[in-house]
C-alpha positions in Angstrom: 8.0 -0.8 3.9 6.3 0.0 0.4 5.4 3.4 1.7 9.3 3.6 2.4 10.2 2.7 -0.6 8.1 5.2 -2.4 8.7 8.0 -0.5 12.3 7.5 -1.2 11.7 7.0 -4.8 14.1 9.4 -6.1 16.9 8.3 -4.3 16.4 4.1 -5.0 16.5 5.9 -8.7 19.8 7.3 -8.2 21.1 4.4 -6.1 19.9 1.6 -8.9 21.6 3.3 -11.6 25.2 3.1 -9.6 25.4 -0.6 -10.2 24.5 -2.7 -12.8 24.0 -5.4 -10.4 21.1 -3.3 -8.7 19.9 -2.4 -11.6 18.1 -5.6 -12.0 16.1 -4.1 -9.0 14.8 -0.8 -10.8 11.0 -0.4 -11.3 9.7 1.1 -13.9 7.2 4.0 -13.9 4.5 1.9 -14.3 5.6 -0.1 -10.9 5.9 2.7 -9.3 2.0 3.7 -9.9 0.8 0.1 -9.0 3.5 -0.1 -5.9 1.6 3.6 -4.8 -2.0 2.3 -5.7 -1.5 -1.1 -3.9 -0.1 1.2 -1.2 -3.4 3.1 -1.1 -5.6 -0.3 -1.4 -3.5 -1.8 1.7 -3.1 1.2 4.2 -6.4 1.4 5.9 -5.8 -2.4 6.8 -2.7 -1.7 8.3 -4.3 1.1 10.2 -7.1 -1.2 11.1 -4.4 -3.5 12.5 -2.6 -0.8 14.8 -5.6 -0.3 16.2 -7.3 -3.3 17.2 -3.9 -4.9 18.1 -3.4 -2.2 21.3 -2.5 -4.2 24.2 -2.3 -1.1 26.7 -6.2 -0.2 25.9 -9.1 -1.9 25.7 -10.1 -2.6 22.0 -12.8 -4.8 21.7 -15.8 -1.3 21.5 -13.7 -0.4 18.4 -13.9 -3.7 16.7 -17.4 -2.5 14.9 -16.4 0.8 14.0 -13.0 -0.7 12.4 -15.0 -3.7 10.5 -17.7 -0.9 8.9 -14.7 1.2 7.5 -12.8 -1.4 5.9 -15.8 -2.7 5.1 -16.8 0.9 3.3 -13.3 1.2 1.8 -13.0 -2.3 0.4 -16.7 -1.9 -1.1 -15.2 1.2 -2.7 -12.2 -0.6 -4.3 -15.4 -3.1 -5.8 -17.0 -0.5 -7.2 -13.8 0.4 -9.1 -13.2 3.7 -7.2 -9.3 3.0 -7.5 -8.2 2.1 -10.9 -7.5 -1.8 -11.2 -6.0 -2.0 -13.7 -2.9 -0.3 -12.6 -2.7 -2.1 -9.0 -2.1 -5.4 -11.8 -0.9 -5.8 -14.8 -1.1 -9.1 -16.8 1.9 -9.9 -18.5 
């Protein structure tokens, strides 16, 4: 859904400023950046979840493989390979 969302970016733009009760709704440019880097952060464990959730295939042999690159990825993020400070901003 947040992938949605900011692929359609240009067009929630348009359709925000056509109401002023939407409005309310409208990120600014700084959300945008933390919705697409939380995006980034998130995906592989979606992709993760696709996989090991098949129910026409047997999974279980790639339960390891899965585990050591989220593991890799997420180890990554601690290292401060993706920017934290614009997934979150303290207000």
């Amino acid at each position: 859904m947040i992938q949605r969302e900011i692929n359609l970016c240009p067009y929630c733009e348009h359709f925000y400023s056509e109401s002023q009760e939407l409005a309310k709704y409208h990120l600014s440019p700084v959300e945008w950046g933390q919705a697409a880097n939380l995006m980034h952060l998130i995906e592989p464990l979606s992709k993760a979840t696709e996989i090991l959730c098949g129910s026409k295939h047997p999974t279980l042999n790639k339960a390891l493989p899965v585990y050591l690159v989220l593991m890799k990825h997420l180890k990554r993020v601690q290292r401060g390979l993706y920017n934290q400070s614009l997934l979150m901003q303290v207000t």
